[in-house]
C-alpha positions in Angstrom: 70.4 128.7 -86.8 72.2 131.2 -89.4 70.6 131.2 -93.1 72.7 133.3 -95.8 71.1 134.8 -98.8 72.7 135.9 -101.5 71.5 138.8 -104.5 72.8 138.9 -108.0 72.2 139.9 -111.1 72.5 137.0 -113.9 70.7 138.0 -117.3 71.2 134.0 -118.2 72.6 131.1 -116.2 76.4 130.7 -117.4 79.4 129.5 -116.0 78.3 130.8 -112.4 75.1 128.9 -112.8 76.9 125.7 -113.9 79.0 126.2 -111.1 76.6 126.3 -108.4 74.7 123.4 -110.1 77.3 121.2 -110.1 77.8 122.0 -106.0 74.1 121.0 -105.5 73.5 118.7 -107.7 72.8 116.2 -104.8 70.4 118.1 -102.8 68.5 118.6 -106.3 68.1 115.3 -106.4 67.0 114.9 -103.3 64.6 117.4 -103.8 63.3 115.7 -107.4 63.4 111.9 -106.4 61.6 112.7 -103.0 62.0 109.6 -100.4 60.9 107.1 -103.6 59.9 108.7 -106.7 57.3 106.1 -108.5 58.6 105.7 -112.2 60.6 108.6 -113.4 59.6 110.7 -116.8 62.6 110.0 -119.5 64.4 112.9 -120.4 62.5 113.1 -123.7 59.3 112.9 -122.0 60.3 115.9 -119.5 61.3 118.0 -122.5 58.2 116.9 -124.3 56.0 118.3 -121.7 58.1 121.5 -121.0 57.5 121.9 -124.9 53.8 121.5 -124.8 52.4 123.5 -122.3 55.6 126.4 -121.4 57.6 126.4 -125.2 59.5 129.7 -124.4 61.4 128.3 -121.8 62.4 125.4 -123.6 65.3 127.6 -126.1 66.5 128.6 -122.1 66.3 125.1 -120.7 68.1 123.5 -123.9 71.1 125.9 -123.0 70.6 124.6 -119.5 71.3 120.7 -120.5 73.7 121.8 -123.0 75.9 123.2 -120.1 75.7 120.0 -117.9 76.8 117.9 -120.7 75.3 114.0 -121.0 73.5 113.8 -117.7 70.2 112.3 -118.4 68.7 112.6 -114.3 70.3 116.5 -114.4 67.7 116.9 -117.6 64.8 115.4 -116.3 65.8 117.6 -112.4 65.6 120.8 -114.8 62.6 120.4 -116.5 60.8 120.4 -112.8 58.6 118.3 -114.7 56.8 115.3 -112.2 59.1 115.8 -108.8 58.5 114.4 -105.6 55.2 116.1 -103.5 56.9 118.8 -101.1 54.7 120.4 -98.1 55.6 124.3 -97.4 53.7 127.0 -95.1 53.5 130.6 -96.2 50.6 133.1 -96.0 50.3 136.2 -98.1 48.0 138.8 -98.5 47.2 141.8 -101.1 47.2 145.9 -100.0 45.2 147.9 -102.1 45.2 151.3 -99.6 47.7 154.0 -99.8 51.1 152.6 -100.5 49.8 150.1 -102.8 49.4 147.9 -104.7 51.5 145.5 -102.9 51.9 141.9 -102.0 52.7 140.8 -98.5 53.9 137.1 -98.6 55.5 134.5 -95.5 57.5 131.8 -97.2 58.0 129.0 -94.6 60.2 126.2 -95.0 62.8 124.0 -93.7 65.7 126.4 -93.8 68.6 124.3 -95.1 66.8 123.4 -98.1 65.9 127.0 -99.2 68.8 128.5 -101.8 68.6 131.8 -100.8 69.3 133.3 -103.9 67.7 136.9 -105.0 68.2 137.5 -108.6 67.7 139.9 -111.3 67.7 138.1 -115.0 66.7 138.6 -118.1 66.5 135.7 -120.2 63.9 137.3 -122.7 63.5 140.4 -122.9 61.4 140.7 -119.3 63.7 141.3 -116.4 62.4 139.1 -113.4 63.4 140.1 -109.7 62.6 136.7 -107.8 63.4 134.8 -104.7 65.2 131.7 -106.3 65.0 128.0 -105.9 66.4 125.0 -107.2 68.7 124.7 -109.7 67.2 126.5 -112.6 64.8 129.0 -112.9 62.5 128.4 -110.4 61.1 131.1 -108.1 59.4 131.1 -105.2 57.9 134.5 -105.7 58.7 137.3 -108.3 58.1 140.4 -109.6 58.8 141.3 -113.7 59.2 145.5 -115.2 55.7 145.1 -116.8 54.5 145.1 -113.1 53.2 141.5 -112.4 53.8 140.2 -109.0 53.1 136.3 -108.3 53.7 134.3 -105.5 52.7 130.9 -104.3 51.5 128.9 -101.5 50.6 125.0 -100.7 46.9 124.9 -101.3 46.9 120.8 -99.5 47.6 117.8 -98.8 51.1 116.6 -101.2 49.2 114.6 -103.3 51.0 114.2 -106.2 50.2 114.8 -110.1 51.5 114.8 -113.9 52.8 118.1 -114.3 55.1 120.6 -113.3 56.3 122.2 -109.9 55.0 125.5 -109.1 58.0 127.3 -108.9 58.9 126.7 -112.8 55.3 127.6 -113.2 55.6 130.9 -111.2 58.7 132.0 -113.7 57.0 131.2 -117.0 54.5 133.0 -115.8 56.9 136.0 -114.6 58.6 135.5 -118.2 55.5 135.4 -120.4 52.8 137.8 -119.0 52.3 141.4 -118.1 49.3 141.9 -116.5 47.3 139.5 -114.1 44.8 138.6 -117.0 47.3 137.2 -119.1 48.7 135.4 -116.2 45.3 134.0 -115.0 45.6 133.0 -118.5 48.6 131.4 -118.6 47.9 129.4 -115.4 45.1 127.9 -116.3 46.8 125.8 -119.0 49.1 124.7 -117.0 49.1 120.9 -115.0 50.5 121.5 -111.5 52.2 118.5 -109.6 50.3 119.2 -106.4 47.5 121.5 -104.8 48.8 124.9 -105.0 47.7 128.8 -104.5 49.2 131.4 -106.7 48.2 135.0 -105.2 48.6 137.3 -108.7 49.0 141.6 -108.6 49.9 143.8 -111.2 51.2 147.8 -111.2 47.3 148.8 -111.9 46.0 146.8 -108.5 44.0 144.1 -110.4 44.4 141.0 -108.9 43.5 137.4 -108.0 44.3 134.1 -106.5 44.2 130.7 -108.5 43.5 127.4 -106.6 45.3 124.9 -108.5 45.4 121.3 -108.8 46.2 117.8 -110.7 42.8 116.9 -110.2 40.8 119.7 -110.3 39.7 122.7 -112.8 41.8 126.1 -112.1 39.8 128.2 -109.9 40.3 132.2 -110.3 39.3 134.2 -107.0 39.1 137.8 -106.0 40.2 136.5 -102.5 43.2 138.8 -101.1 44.2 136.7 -98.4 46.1 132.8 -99.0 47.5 130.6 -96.5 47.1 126.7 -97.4 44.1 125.2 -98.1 41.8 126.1 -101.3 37.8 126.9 -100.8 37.5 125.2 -97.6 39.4 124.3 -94.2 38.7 123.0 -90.9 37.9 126.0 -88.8 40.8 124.4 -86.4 43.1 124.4 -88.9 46.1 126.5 -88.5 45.5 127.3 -92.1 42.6 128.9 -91.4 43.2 130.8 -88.5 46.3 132.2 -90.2 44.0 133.8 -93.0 41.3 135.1 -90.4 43.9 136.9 -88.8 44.9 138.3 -92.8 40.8 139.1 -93.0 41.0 140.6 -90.2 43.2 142.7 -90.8 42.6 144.2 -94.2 38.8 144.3 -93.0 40.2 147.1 -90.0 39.8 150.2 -91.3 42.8 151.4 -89.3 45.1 149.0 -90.6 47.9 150.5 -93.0 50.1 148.5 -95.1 53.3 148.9 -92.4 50.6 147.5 -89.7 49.4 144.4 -92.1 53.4 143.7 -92.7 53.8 144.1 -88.7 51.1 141.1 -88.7 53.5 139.2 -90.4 56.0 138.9 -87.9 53.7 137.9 -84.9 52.2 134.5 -84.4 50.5 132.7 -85.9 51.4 133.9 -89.4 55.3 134.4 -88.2 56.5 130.3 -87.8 59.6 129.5 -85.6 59.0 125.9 -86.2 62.0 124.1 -87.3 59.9 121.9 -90.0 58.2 125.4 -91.4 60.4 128.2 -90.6 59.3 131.9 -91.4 62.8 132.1 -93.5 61.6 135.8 -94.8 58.6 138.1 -95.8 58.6 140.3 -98.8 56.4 142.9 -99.8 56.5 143.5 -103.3 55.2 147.0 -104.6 54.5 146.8 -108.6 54.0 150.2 -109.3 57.7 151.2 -107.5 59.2 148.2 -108.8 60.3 147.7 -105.8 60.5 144.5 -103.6 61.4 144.5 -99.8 62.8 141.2 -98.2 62.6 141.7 -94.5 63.5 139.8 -91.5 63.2 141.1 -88.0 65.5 143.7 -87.7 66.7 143.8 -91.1 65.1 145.4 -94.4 67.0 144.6 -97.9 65.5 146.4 -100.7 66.2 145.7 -104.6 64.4 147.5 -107.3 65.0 147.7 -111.5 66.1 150.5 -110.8 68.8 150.2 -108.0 69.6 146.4 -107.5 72.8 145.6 -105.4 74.1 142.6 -105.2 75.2 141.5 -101.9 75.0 138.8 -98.7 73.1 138.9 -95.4 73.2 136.0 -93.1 70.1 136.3 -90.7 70.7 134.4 -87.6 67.0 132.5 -86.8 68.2 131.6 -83.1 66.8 128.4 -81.3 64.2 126.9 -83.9 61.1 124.7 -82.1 60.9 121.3 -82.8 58.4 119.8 -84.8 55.6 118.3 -83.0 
């Protein structure tokens, strides 16, 4: 199976943006009504929420809605605000040694629902390198020029909750803060739809992970490994064995940060599973401002300093089927 992914700069969605909404305005639908959404938020509701607990993104998502004109499902899809549950993969881990600070992250998902899209924007002030998804602002993981790195991970079960998906809480966060305190911050106050992980660095090497949840307090952790559960996991799991190989590794005094990335890309942290696909690894270095999205073989590196915008279509081979 071939995956493309695409890298642009776009300071604020426009005409391009509107463009590419309109094209997958279907699968985002999909993706917010689920297989049987219970009762919907209004419109008013969604922006209500988006206004009480992230306000600065609600100036940027009011010029989304504009753009889309008098579609009242398009409003509620782009506030992210109570979508369907969603199960995902991933696995990430922080370096602190020489080459660091950086954060080594798996994202594994179906791959013809992942948008593929690496951008560069600026909507205030902050400029954001992320991996995008969905049709407005959400990112799966990120970087901004103050040097704050976040990325996420399932922490459970999809059990779902009244707040907002991760990945609109990963880019307020990305918008907003500048260090891994104010993030921590920032997270905290926020309701998550479902259990999730958020592994935070910064340019300085402070850092920590957040178990999230609709029913539970935040937790903040110095643990520098994530996969997909929260404090505890069956010692069967694949979860678990996923972050004792992570432990593992940073606990090896010979391990370097080119040897923990090579972990990545060996089972069972690398998935060929068709349902959870290893669709790329980054390794995001705050300090350089420098992020490296990497696929066997293949190395694409964008920085604030030197982004290119360009295509590379990775071809993933014979996926397994699901079990």
């Amino acid at each position: 199976m071939q995956k493309t992914f695409t890298a642009e700069r776009e300071d604020r969605p426009g005409p391009d943006w509107l463009a590419r909404f309109r094209e997958g305005r279907e699968e985002a639908a999909r993706w917010y009504l689920g297989d049987g959404a219970p009762t919907l938020p209004s419109a008013a509701e969604c922006r209500a929420a988006l206004l009480r607990h992230m306000p600065e993104l609600v100036p940027h998502y009011d010029a989304a809605c504009g753009m889309v004109g008098d579609d009242d499902l398009a409003h509620r899809i782009l506030s992210h605000y109570r979508p369907a549950a969603h199960r995902q993969g991933c696995s990430q881990a922080v370096w602190l040694g020489e080459d660091g600070p950086a954060l080594v992250r798996n994202y594994d998902f179906p791959l013809h629902v992942i948008t593929g899209r690496i951008e560069l924007t600026a909507w205030s002030g902050r400029r954001v390198i992320g991996m995008g998804q969905r049709p407005w602002g959400g990112c799966l993981d990120g970087m901004n020029d103050d040097g704050l790195v976040a990325s996420c991970t399932l922490g459970g079960i999809a059990r779902r909750g009244e707040g907002f998906a991760i990945i609109m809480m990963l880019r307020y966060v990305l918008e907003t803060c500048g260090s891994v305190a104010e993030a921590v911050e920032a997270l905290r106050g926020l309701p998550p739809v479902q259990l999730h992980n958020v592994t935070l660095l910064d340019r300085t090497g402070a850092h920590a992970t957040v178990f999230l949840g609709p029913r539970r307090e935040a937790a903040v952790t110095s643990n520098r490994t994530c996969t997909n559960h929260q404090e505890r996991a069956s010692p069967a799991s694949g979860s678990a064995l996923r972050q004792r190989v992570l432990d593992d590794a940073l606990d090896d005094p010979s391990t370097t940060l080119d040897t923990l990335t090579a972990r990545f890309f060996a089972p069972p942290l690398h998935s060929r599973k068709a349902a959870f696909t290893t669709a790329y690894t980054a390794v995001y270095r705050p300090a350089a401002g420098r992020v490296d999205y990497l696929w066997p073989g293949r190395r694409w590196s964008q920085s604030f300093a030197r982004f290119a915008a360009g295509t590379y279509t990775h071809d993933y081979g014979a996926l397994e089927p699901s079990a």
